[in-house]
Backbone as CSV, one residue per row, in Angstrom:
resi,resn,N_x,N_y,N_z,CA_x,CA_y,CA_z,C_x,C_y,C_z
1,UNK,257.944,142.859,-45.961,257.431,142.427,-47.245,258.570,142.403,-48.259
2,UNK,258.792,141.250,-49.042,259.479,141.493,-49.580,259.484,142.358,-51.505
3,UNK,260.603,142.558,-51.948,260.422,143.625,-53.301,259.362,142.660,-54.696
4,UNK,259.579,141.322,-54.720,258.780,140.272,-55.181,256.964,140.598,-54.687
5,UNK,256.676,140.516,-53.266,255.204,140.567,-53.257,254.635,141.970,-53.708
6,UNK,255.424,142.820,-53.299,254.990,144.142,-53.947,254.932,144.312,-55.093
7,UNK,255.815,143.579,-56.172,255.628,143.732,-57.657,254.296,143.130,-57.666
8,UNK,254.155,142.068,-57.197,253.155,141.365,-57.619,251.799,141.732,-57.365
9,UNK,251.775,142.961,-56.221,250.809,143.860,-56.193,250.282,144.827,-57.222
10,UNK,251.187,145.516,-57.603,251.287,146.450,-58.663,251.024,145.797,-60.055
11,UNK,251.354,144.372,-60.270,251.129,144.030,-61.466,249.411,143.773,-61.302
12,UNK,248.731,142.794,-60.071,247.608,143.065,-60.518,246.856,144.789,-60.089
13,UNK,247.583,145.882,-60.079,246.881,146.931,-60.058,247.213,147.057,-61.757
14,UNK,248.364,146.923,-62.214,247.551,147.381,-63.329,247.057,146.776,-64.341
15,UNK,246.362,145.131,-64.134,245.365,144.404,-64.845,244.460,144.965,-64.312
16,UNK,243.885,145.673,-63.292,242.510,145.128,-62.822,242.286,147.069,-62.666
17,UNK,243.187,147.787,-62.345,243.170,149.419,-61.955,242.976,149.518,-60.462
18,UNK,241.464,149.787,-60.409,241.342,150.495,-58.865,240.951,149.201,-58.108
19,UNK,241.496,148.519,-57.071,241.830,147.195,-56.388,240.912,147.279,-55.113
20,UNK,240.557,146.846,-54.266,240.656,146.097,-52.681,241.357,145.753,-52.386
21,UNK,241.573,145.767,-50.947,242.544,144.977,-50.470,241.647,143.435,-50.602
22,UNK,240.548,142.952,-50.482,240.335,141.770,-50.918,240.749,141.134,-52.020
23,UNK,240.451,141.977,-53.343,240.659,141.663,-54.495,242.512,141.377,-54.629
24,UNK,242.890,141.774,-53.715,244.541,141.964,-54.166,244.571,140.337,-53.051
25,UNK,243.918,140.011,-52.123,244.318,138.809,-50.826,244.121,137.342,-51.846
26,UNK,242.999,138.007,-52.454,242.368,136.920,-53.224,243.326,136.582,-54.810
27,UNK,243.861,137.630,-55.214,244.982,137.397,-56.346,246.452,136.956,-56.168
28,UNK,246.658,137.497,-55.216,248.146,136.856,-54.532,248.254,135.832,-53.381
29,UNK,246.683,135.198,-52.798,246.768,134.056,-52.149,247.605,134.611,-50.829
30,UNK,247.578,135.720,-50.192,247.781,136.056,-49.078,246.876,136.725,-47.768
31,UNK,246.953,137.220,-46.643,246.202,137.289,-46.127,246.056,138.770,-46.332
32,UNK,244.890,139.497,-45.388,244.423,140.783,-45.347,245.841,141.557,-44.643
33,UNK,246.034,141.284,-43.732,246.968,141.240,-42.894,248.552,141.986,-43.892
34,UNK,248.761,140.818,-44.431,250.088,141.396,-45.503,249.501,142.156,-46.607
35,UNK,248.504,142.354,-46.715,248.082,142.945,-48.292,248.088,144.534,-47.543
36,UNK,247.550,144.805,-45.784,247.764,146.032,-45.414,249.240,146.601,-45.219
37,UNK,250.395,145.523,-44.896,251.553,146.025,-44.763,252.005,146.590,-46.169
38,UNK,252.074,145.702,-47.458,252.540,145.936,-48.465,251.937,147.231,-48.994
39,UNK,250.958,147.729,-48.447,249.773,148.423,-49.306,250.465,149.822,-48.732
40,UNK,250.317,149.623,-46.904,250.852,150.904,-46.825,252.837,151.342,-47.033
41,UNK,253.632,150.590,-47.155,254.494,150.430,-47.624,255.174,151.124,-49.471
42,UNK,253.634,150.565,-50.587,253.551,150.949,-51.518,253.229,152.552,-51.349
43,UNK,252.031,152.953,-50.430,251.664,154.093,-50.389,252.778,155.104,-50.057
44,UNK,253.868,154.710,-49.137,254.794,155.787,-48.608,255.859,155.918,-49.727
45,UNK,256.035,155.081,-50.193,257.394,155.050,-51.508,256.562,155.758,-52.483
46,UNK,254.984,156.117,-52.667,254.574,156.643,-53.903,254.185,155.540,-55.538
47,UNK,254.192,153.970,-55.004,253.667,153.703,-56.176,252.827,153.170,-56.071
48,UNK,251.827,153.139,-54.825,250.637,153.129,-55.103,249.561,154.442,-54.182
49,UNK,248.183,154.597,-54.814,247.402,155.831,-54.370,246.012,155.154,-53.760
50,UNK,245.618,155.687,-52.781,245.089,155.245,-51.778,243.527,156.149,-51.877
51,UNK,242.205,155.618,-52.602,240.716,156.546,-52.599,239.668,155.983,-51.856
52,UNK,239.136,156.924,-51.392,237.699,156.440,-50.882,236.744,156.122,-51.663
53,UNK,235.971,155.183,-51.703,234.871,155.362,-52.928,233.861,155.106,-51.814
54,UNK,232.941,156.180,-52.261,231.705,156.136,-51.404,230.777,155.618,-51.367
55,UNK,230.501,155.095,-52.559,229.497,154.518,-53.411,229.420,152.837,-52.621
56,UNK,230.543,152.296,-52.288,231.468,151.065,-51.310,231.539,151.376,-50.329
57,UNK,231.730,152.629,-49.635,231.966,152.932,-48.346,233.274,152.194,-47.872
58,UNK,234.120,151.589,-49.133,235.662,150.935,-48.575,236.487,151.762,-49.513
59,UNK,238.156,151.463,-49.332,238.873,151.864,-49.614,239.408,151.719,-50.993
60,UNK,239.494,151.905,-51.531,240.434,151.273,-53.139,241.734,151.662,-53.477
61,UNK,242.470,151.068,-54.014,244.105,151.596,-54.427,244.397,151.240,-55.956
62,UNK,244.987,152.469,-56.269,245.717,151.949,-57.953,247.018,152.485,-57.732
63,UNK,247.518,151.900,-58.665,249.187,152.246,-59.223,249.456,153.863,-58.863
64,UNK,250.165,154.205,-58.245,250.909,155.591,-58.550,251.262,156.418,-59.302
């Protein structure tokens, strides 16, 4: 992934806050696929945080 799609992750985390990975496929016009590489990528460097919401029973991520 490159340092470009990941900004561009983080910028819509912090228009929108707590994300999907849909909501992020559907804002950057990429697939599920790269939105999981970048996502866990963001998660290991620490700038982005990774919650369960139960209420969804899916995953959500915001900014770090």
């Amino acid at each position: 992934m490159t340092i470009a799609f990941e900004r561009a992750i983080l910028d819509v985390m912090d228009r929108k806050g707590l994300v999907s990975k849909r909501d992020l496929a559907v804002a950057t016009e990429r697939t599920l696929g790269d939105i999981d590489r970048a996502l866990k990528s963001l998660v290991r460097k620490g700038q982005a945080v990774k919650h369960t919401s139960a209420s969804y029973g899916q995953i959500l991520y915001e900014r770090g």
